[in-house]
C-alpha positions in Angstrom: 108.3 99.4 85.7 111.7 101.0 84.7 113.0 103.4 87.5 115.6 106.7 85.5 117.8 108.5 87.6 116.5 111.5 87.2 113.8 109.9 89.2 112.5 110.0 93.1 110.2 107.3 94.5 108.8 108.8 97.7 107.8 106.5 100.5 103.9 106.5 102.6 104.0 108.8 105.5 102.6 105.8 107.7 101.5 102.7 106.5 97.5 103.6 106.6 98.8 107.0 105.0 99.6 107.3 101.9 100.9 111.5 101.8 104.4 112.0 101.3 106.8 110.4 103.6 110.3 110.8 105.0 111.9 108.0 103.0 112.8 108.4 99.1 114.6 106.1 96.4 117.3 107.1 93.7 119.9 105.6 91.7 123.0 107.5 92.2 126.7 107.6 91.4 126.1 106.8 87.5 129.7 105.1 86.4 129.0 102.7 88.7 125.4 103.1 89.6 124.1 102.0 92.7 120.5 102.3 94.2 120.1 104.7 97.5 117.3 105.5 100.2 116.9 108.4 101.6 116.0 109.9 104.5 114.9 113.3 103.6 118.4 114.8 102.4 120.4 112.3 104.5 121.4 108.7 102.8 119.9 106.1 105.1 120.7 102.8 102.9 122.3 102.1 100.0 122.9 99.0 97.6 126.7 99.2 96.7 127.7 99.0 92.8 126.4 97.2 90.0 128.9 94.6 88.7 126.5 94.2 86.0 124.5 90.8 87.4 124.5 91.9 91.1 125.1 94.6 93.8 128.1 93.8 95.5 127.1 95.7 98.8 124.0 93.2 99.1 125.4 90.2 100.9 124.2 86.9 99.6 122.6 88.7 96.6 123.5 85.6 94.0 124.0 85.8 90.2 120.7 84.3 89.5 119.1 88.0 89.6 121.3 88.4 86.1 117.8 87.6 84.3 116.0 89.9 86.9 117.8 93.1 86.9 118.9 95.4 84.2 120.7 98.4 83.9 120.7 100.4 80.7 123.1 103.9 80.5 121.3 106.1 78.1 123.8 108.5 76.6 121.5 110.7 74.8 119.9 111.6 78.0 122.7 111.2 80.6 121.0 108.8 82.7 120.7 105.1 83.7 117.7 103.1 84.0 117.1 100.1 86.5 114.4 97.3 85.4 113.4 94.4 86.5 112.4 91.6 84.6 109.9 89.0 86.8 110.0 85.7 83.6 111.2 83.4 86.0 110.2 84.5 89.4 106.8 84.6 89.5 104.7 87.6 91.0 107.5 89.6 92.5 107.0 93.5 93.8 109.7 95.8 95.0 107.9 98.8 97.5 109.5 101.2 99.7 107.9 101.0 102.8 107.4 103.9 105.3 110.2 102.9 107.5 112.6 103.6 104.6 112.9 99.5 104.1 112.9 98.5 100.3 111.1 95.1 100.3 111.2 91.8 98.1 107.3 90.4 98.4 106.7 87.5 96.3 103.3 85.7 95.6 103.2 82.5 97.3 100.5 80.1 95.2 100.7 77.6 98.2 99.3 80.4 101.0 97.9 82.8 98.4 99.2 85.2 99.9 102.2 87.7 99.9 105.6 87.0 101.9 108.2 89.2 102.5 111.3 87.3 100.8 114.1 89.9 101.2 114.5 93.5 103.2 117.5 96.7 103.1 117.2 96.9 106.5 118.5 93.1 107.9 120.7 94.4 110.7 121.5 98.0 112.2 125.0 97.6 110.2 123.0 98.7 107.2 122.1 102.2 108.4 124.8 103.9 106.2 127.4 105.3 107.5 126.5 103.7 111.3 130.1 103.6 111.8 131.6 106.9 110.9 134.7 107.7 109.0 137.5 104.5 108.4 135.1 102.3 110.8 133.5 98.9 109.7 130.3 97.3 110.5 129.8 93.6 112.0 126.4 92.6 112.7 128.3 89.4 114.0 130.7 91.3 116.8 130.2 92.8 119.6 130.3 96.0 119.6 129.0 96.3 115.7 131.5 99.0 115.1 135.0 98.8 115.0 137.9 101.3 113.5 140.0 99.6 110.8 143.5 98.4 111.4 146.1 101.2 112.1 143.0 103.5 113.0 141.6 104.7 116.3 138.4 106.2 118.0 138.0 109.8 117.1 136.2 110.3 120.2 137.0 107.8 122.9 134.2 108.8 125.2 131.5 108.8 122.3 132.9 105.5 121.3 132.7 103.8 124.3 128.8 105.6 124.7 127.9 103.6 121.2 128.1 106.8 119.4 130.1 105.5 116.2 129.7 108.7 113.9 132.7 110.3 114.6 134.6 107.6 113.6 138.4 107.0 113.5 141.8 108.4 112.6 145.1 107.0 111.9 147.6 106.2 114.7 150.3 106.7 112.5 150.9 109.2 109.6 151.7 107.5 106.0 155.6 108.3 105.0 154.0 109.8 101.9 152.0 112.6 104.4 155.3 112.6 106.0 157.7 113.1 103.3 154.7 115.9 101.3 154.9 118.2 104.6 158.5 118.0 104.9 158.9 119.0 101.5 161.8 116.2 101.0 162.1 112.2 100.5 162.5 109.9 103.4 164.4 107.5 101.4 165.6 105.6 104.4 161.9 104.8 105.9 159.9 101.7 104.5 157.0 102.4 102.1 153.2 102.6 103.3 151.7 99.7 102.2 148.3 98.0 102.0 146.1 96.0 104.2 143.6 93.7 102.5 140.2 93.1 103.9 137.7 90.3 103.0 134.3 90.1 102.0 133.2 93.3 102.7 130.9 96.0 101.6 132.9 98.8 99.9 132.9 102.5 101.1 130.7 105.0 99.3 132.2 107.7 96.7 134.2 104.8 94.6 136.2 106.6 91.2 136.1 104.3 88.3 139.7 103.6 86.7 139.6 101.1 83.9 142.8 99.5 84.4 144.3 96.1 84.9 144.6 94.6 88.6 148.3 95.1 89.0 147.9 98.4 87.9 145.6 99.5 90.0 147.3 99.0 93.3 150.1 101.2 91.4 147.6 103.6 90.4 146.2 104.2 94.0 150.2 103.6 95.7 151.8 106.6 93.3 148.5 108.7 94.6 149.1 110.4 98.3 145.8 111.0 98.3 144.4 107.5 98.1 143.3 105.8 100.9 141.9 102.9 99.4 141.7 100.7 96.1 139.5 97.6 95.2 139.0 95.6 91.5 136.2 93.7 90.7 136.8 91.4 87.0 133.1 92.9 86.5 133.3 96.6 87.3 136.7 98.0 87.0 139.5 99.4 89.3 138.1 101.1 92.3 140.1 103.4 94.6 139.2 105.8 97.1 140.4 109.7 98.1 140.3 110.6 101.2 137.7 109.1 104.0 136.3 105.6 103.4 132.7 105.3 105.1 130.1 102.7 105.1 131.7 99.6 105.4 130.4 96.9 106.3 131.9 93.2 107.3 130.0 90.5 105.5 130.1 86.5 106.0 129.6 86.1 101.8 130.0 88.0 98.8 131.1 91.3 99.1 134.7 92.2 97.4 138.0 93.0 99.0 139.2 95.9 100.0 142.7 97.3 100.3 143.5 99.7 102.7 146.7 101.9 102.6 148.7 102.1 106.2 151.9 103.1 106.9 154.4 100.1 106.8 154.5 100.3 110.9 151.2 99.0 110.6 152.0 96.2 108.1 154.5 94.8 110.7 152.2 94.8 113.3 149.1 93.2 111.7 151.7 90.3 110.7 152.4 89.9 114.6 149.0 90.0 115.6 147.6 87.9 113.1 150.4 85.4 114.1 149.5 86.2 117.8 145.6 85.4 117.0 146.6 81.9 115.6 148.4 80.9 118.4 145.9 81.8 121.1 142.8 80.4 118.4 144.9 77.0 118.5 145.4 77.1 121.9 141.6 78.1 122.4 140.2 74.9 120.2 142.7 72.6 122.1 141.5 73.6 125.3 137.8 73.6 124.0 138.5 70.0 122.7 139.9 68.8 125.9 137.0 70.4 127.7 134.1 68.7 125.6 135.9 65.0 125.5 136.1 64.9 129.6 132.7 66.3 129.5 130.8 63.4 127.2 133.3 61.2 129.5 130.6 62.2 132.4 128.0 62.3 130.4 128.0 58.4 129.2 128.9 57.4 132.8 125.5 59.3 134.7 123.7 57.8 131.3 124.8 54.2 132.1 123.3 54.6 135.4 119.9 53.2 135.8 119.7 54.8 139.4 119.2 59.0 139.1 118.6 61.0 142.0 115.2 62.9 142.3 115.8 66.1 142.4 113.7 68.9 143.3 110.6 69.6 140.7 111.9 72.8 139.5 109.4 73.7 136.6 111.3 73.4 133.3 110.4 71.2 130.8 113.3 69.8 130.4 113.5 68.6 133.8 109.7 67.8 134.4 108.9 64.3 134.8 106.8 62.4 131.8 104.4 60.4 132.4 105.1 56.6 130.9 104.5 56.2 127.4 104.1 60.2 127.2 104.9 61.2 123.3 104.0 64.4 122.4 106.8 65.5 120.2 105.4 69.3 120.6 107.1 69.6 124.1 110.4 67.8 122.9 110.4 70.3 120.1 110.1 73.3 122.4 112.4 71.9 125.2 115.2 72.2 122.9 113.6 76.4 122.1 115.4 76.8 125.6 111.8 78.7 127.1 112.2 80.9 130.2 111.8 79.6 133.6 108.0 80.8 134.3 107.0 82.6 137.1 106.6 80.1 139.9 103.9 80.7 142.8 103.3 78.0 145.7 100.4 76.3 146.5 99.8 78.4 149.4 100.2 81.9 148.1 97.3 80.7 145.4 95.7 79.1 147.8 95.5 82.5 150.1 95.0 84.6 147.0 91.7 82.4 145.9 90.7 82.1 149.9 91.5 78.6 150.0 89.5 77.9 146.5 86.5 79.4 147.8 83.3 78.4 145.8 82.5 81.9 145.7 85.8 82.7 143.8 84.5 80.0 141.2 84.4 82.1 138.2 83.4 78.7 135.6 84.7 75.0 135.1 86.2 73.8 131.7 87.7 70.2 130.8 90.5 71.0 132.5 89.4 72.3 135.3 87.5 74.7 138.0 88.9 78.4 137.2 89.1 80.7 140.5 89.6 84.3 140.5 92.4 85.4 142.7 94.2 88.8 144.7 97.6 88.5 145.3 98.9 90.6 148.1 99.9 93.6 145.7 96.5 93.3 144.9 96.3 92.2 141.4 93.8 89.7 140.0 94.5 86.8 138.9 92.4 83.6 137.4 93.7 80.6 138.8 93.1 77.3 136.6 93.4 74.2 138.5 93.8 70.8 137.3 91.2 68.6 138.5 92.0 64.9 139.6 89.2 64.0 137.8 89.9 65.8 134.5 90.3 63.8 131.2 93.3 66.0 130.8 96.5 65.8 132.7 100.2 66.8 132.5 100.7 66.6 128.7 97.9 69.3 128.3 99.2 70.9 131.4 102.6 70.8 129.8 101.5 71.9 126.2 99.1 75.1 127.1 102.1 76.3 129.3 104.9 75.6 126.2 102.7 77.2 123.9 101.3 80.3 125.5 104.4 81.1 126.9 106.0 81.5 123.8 103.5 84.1 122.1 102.5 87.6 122.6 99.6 88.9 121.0 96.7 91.5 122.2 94.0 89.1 121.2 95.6 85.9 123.2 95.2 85.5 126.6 98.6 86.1 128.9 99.7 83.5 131.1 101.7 84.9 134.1 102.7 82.0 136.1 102.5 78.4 136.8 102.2 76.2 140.2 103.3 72.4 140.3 103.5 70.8 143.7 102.9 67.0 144.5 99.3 66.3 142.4 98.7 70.0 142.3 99.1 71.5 138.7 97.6 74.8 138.0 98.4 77.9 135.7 97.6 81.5 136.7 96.4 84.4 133.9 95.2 87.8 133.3 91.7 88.0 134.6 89.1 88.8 132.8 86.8 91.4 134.5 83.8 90.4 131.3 84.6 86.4 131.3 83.8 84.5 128.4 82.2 85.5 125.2 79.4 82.8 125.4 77.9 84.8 128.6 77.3 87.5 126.5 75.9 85.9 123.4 73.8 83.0 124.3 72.6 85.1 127.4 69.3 86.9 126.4 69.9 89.0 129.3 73.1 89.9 128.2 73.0 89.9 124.5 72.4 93.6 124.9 75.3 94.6 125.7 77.2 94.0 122.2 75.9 95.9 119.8 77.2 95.2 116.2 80.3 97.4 116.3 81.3 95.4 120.0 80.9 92.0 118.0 82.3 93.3 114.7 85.5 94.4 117.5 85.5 91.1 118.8 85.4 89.0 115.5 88.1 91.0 114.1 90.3 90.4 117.2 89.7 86.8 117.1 90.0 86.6 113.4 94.2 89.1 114.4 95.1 86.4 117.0 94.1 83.4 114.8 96.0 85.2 112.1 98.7 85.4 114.7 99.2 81.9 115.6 99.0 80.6 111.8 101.4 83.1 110.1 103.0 85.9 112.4 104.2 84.4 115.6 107.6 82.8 115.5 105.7 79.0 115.7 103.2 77.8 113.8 100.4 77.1 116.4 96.7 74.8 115.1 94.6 75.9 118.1 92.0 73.0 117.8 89.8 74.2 120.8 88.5 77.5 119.3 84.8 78.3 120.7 83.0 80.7 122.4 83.6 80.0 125.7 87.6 79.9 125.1 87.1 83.5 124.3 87.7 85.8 127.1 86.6 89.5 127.3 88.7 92.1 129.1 86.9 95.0 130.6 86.9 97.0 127.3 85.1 93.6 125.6 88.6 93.8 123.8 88.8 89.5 122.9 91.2 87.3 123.6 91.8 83.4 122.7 92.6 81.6 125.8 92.6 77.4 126.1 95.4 76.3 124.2 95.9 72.5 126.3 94.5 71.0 122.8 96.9 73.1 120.4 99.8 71.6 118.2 102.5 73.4 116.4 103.6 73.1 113.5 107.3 72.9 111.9 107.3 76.0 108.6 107.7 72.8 105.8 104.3 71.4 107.7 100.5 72.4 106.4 98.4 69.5 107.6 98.8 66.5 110.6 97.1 63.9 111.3 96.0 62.2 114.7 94.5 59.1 116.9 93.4 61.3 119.3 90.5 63.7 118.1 89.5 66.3 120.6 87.9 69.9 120.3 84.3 70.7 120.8 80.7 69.4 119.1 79.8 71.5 116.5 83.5 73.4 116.2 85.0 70.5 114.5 85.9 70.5 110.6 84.6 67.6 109.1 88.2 66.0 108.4 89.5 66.7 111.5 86.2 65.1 113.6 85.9 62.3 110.6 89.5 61.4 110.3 92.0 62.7 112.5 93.4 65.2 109.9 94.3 68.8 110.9 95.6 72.2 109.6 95.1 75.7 110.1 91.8 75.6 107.9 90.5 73.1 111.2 90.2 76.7 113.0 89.5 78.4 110.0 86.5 76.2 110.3 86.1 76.7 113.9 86.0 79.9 113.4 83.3 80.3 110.7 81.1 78.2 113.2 81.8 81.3 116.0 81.5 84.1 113.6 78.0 83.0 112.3 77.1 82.2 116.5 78.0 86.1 117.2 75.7 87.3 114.4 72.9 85.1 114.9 73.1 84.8 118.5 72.6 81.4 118.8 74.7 78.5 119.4 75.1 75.7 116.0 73.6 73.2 118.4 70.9 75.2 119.7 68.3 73.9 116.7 69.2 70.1 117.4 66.2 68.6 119.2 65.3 65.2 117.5 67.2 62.8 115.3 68.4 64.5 111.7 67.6 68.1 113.1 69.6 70.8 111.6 72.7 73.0 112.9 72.7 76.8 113.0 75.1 76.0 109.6 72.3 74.3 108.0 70.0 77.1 108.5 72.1 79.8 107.3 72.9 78.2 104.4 69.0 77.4 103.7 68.4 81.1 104.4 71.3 82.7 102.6 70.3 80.5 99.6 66.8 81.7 99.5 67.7 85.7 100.0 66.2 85.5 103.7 69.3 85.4 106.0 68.2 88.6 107.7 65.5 86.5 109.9 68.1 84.6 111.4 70.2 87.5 112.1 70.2 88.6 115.9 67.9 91.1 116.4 69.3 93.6 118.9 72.0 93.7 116.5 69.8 94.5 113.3 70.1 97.8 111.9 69.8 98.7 108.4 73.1 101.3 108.4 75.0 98.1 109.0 73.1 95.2 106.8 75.9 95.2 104.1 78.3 94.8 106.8 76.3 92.0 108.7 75.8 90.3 105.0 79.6 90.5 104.1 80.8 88.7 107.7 77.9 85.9 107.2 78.9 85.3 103.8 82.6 85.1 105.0 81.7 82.4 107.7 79.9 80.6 105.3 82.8 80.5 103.1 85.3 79.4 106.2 83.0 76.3 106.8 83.1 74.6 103.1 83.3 70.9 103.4 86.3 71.3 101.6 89.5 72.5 103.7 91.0 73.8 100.1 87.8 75.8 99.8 88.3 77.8 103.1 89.9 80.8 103.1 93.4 81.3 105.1 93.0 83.9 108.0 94.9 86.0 105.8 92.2 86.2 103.5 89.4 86.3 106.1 91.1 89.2 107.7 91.4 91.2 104.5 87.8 90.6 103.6 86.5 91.9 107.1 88.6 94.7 106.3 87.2 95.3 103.0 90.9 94.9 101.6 89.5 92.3 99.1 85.7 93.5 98.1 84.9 90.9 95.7 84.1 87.5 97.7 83.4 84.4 96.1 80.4 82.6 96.5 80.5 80.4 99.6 79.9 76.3 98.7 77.5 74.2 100.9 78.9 73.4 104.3 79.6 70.2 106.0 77.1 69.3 108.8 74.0 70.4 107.1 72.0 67.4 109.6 73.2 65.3 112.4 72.6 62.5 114.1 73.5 61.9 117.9 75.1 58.0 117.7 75.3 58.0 121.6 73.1 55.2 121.8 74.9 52.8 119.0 77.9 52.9 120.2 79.4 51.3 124.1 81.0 53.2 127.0 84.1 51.4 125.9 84.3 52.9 122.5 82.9 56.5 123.6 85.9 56.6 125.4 88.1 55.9 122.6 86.0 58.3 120.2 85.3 61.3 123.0 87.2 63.9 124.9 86.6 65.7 127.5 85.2 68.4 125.8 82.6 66.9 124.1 83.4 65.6 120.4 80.6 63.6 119.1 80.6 61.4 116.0 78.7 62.4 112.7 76.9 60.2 110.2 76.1 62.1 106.2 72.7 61.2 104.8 71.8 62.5 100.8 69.0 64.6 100.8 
């Protein structure tokens, strides 16, 4: 598409609606043309000038967009038009989004999906104009703003409220100012001169001079009226009239600046900067000195096999591994710095459940008894306790704590505190008035009570927190444990994913792990995971398949396994959907002919997220865009893996079903040909 400059791109009002927003896009200031946003008549963002390969007012942009972009001045018409050019870069798409962002999304062939590769809007330094008159920008300082040497604060007070657009004034008039009011030459007084700045973003309203370098630091010196001048090899002389505004401080790229200030000035910059070296050197010396006496310590207390044991202050960098304890995932996250949790004693929890009362029992997993729990403010809590007897222990403990701690999603549960005391280990979340999802859809008294827009609600929220931990949270997070019972209802039947002792995250670089130690749940498991060990996010896009077709139907996958080489709710479905007859298997207090294209479509999506094949699954990406009817044509779904099982309990010893079994039920599958 090629963008004129007699030309407005207007932005969505929201991003659900597309009417006429606030936010527009222009190329302005033609000699040197750079690109703008707008917020309705006010400039919100703009690119800097065109050097002819990049904008020099977009740090880091690097030359390699010379076979991207393309500027072309069209005499004839009097305007300039901006192209890009994708040859070499794949799918790429420039949008304006309704927050008045212009964003780079790329294609990626490896997640097939879009990604987000570049934004305007990277830091509040590139509002334009943040800073007011003669300020500059730093998202690196603290405060951001800051008035250019030889200027002050207009507004002291404002200033010191954050309230930058004022901006600054000179300390100190320029002897040309001087010498113009008075009519007369002040021979005797030193010449302004100029100060040079670094790497920065140049101030808006630039007049083009095309001039050699030298000569254009005469050009702007014999001019009282020019504030500022700046050459680029690419672009020309530069110089500014009157005030300089939107600057910004970059760490790359950018151009220099040169600022005119009276020779008073000059003098003392050359002090301070001299000033600034000495206390930097004296700084780093002392810094030095500091860290060598400090490793000093360090190797001595290392050398000493005998450590005090302090208190068990619950950190995981200071909790206590058990011997031979490996799980990289917590070493990872110990160095992430996480926030001290919430602590509660043993006592308060054990008040707040009545002392563990059976009638507090609210259900038992493989970790544990859960209780439900008032504290004295009187907010509920559910308690899970670690059982003695548990297959799990501290490095599930450890992990579901790491991991939950460090996301924020509606659909995940929230984990508000911990207790660890002696043998006791429990963790204490948001309770959840409507329990687990299973009591409502294997229960035939209960089943009632989700009618297909509650379980279309709750397999979209489970499909946004999947979507969540795979892509959107700040970690890659494999969940491994999802099933229905690990999915918790709140009193609106709003879902959330809870039970992450069995999750693993993943580094960005990382798609797939393998592992010695399978564990998850009969009839969740993907066939690589349950067969060899190997993992990725389409193990819970698997998983999740297996609970999507369970909420339709009704039924568990295991529910048809009676005898030896029975089928699985999978195999079923698949026999049905092959033969145009899925509709029998379909719950029936569901069933209602307004929503059979709907109940279709999210059968024929779990059917394609539990292919054999992981390559053949979709990414939750995908399966979130398809419930949403965001991609309408669906490919057909390929057979999926455990069509028939058979139960090898009685082949194998107690010995080995301890090294092939957790907790939580795995079981081990044999394939036969049909």
């Amino acid at each position: 598409m090629k963008l004129t400059s007699n030309m407005n791109l207007t932005s969505w009002r929201t991003p659900f609606d597309p009417s006429v927003g606030s936010f527009s896009f222009s190329i302005e200031r033609l000699k040197i043309p750079e690109v703008f946003v707008w917020n309705e008549t006010r400039p919100y963002w703009r690119s800097g000038p065109w050097n002819g390969q990049i904008f020099i007012g977009i740090q880091d942009m690097g030359t390699w967009y010379l076979n991207g972009f393309h500027f072309e001045k069209d005499s004839t018409r009097g305007t300039v038009d901006l192209s890009f050019r994708v040859d070499d870069f794949g799918l790429v798409i420039y949008a304006l989004n309704s927050q008045g962002q212009i964003r780079e999304n790329s294609w990626s062939i490896e997640k097939e999906e879009w990604i987000v590769t570049w934004t305007s809007q990277r830091s509040d330094c590139d509002v334009y104009g943040l800073c007011g008159p003669f300020g500059i920008c730093n998202s690196k300082g603290s405060p951001i703003c800051n008035c250019l040497e030889g200027f002050e604060p207009r507004n002291e007070q404002e200033w010191n409220k954050k309230n930058w657009t004022s901006g600054c004034l000179r300390k100190t008039l320029l002897q040309c100012e001087i010498a113009k009011n008075q009519n007369e030459s002040k021979n005797g007084n030193e010449a302004d001169g100029f100060l040079t700045l670094n790497t920065v973003k140049v101030p808006d309203f630039a007049e083009l001079s095309l001039v050699e370098q030298d000569e254009c630091k005469n050009q702007c010196f014999m001019n009282c009226s020019c504030t500022a001048y700046s050459y680029d090899a690419d672009i020309g002389c530069m110089s500014w009239n009157g005030d300089l505004i939107d600057i910004q401080q970059f760490q790359t790229g950018g151009t220099d600046l040169n600022i005119r200030v009276p020779y008073a000035e000059l003098g003392t910059s050359d002090k301070g900067q001299k000033g600034k070296i000495v206390i930097t050197i004296s700084v780093l010396t002392g810094i030095i000195i500091i860290v060598i006496i400090a490793a000093y310590f360090i190797c001595i207390r290392a050398s000493n096999p005998v450590r005090k044991k302090q208190n068990r202050i619950f950190q995981f960098n200071k909790i206590e591994k058990p011997e031979g304890y490996t799980n990289n995932v917590i070493g990872e996250l110990s160095q992430e710095k996480l926030q001290e949790l919430l602590l509660y004693s043993f006592e308060k929890l054990a008040t707040a459940t009545n002392n563990f009362d059976l009638s507090n029992k609210l259900g038992q997993g493989g970790f544990g008894p859960v209780y439900k729990g008032i504290l004295q403010d009187g907010k509920e809590i559910a308690v899970k306790r670690l059982s003695r007897s548990s297959g799990q222990g501290l490095e599930e403990f450890m992990n579901e704590v790491v991991v939950i701690s460090k996301l924020q999603h509606r659909n995940l549960v929230r984990l508000l505190g911990c207790c660890i005391e002696g043998d006791e280990k429990m963790l204490m979340y948001e309770y959840m008035p409507n329990r687990s999802l299973d009591a409502y859809v294997f229960d035939p008294s209960r089943n009632k009570l989700l009618d297909w827009e509650k379980r279309f609600n709750i397999i979209e929220g489970i499909a946004r927190g999947l979507l969540y931990l795979h892509r959107d949270s700040r970690l890659k997070i494999i969940h491994r444990d999802l099933k229905a019972s690990n999915i918790l209802l709140d009193d609106e039947l709003n879902p959330k994913i809870s039970d992450f002792g069995m999750a693993r995250i993943f580094k960005v670089s990382e798609d797939h792990a393998n592992t010695q130690r399978v564990v998850g749940t009969y009839g969740y498991m993907a066939p690589e995971y349950a067969m060899q060990g190997v993992f990725s996010d389409k193990s819970d896009v698997f998983s999740f398949g297996v609970l999507l077709i369970e909420i339709v139907c009704g039924r568990k996958n295991s529910s048809f396994i009676e005898s030896e080489n029975a089928m699985t709710l999978l195999g079923i479905a698949w026999i049905q959907w092959q033969e145009d007859n899925i509709l029998s298997l379909i719950e029936p207090e569901i069933y209602d002919h307004c929503h059979q294209k709907n109940i279709l479509r999210c059968i024929h999506i779990g059917l394609l997220c539990v292919q054999e094949s992981a390559a053949d699954r979709p990414t939750m990406a995908a399966v979130v865009s398809m419930l949403n009817s965001e991609i309408m044509d669906i490919p057909p779904a390929r057979q999926p893996a455990f069509l028939l099982m058979q139960n090898m309990m009685n082949t194998v010893s107690s010995e080995e079903r301890l090294e092939l079994y957790s907790n939580n039920g795995l079981s081990i599958t044999e394939f036969h040909g049909r």
